[in-house]
C-alpha positions as CSV (number, residue, x, y, z in Angstrom):
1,X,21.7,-52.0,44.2
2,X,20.3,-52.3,47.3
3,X,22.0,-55.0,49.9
4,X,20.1,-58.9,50.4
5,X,20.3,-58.5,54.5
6,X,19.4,-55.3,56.3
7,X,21.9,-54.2,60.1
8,X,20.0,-53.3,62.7
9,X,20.5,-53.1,66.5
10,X,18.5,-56.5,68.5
11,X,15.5,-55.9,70.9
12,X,14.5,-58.3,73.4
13,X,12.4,-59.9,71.5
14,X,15.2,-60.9,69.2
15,X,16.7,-63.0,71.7
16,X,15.4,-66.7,70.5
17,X,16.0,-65.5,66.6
18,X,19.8,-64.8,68.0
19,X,19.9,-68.0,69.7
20,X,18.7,-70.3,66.6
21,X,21.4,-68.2,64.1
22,X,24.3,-68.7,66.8
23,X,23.5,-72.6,66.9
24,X,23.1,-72.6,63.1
25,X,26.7,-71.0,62.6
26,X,28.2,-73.6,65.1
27,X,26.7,-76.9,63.8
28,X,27.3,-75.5,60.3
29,X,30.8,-73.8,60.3
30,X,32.2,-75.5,63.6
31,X,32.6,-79.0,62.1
32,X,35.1,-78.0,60.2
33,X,37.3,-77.0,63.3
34,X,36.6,-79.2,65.8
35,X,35.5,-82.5,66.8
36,X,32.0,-83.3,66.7
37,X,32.0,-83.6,70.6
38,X,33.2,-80.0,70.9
39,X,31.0,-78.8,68.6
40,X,27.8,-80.6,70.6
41,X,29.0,-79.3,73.5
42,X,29.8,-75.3,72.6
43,X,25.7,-75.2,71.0
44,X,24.3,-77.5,73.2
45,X,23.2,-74.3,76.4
46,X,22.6,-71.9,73.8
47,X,19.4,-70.1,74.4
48,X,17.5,-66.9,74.2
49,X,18.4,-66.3,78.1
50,X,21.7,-65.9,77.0
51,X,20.9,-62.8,75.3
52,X,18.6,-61.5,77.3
53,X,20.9,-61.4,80.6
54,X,23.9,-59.7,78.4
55,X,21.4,-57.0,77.0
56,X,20.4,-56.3,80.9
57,X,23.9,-56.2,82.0
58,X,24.6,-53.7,78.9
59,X,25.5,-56.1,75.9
60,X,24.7,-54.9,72.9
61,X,23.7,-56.5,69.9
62,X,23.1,-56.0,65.9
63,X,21.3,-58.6,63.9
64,X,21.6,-58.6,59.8
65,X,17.9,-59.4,58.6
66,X,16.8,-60.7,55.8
67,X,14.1,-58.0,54.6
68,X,12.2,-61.3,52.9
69,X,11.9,-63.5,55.9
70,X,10.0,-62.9,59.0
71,X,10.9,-65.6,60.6
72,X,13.8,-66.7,62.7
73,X,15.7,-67.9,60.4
74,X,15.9,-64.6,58.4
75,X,18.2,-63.9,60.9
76,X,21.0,-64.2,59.1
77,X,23.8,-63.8,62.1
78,X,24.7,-61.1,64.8
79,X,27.2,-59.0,66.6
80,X,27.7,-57.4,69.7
81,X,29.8,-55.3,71.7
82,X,30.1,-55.6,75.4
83,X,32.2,-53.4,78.0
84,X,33.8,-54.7,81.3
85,X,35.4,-52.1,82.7
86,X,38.0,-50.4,80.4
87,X,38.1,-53.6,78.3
88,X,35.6,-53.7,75.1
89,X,34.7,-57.2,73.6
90,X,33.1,-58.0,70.8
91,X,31.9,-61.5,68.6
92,X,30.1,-61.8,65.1
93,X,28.4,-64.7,64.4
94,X,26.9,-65.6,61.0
95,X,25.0,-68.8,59.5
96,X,26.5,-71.0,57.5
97,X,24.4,-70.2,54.2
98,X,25.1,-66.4,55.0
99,X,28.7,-67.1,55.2
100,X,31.1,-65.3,52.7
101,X,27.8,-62.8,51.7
102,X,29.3,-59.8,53.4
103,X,27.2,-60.4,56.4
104,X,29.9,-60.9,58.9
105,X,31.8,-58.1,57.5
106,X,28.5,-55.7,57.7
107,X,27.9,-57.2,61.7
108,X,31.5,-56.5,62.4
109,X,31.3,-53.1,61.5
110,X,28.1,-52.1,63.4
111,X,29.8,-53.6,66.4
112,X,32.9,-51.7,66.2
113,X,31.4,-48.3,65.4
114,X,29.1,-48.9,68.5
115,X,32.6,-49.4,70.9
116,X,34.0,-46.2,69.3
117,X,30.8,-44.6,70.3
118,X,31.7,-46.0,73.3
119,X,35.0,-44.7,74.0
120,X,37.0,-47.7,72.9
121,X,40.7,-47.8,71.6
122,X,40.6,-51.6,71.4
123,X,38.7,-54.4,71.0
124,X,39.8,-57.8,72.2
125,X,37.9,-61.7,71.2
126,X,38.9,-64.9,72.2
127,X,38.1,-66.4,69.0
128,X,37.1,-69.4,67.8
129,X,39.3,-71.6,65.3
130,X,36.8,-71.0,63.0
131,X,36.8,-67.3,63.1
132,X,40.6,-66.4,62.9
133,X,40.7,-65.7,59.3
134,X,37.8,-63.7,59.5
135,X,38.8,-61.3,62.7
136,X,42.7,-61.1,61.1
137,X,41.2,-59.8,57.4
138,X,39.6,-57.4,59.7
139,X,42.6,-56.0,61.2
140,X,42.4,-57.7,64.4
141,X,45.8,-59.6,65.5
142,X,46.5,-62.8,66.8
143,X,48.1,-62.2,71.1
144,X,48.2,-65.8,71.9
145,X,46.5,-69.3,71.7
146,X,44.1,-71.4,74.4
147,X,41.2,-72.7,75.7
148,X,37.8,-72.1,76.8
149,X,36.3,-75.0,79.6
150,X,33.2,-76.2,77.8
151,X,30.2,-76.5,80.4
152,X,30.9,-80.6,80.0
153,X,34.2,-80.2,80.8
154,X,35.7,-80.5,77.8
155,X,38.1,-77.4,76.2
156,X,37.4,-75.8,73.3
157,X,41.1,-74.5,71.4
158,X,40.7,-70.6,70.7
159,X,42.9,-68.0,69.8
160,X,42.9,-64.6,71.6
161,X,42.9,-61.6,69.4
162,X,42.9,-57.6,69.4
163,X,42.1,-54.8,67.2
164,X,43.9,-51.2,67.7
165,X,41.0,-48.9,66.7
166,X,43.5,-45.8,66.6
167,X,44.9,-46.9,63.4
């Protein structure tokens, strides 16, 4: 049987279907983490610019598509996998009707095989409440608890988390 989303890796001219599926899995999934303030604030700049500036600077992304829907919302989430240095970073986010479909788990994947492509031996997130569970039934462990300064201001609790890929 043949999967209901299809993993590829984001172009350009993915950027604004990105942005609408990264707001749609905060306003839908974020609710239930933090206050609705927070939750106005952390989607409130997101935008296809976003993307674009952290493809130039050598982001990359995977998108999971639903083969039905042309539009931007048959973007069902994304991934990506960035470098700074010797550090490698990586985020999935996925809508909150694509939630719990194996979505997440497929982004995750495409993500982490493009860092050991890339010569990585771990990967490091600074996770949202929401995504905890998630990253830690992926093998990813918890370092530490803190914050991220919101562009209003306001902080935004988070937990920092790492994967050991030589396991």
């Amino acid at each position: 049987m043949r999967a209901p989303f299809d993993i590829r890796r984001a172009e350009a001219p993915d950027a604004e279907s990105i942005a609408a599926a990264h707001r749609d899995s905060i306003r839908s999934i974020g609710p239930r983490y933090y206050e609705p303030a927070i939750v106005q604030d952390w989607g409130g700049r997101v935008e296809a610019g976003m993307y674009l500036r952290a493809m130039a600077r050598g982001e990359v992304f995977f998108i999971a598509v639903d083969p039905l829907d042309h539009t931007a919302s048959g973007v069902l989430g994304f991934s990506s996998h960035g470098q700074h240095g010797n550090e490698h970073g990586i985020s999935v986010y996925v809508r909150g009707s694509a939630a719990r479909r194996g979505v997440g788990t497929a982004l995750l994947h495409a993500a982490e095989a493009h860092a050991l492509e890339s010569g990585a031996t771990t990967l490091d997130i600074d996770a949202s409440l929401a995504a905890v569970d998630f990253y830690k039934r992926h093998g990813f462990v918890e370092t530490g608890r803190g914050s991220h300064r919101l562009w209003s201001g306001r902080s935004m609790s988070c937990a920092f988390m790492r994967k050991d890929l030589r396991k």
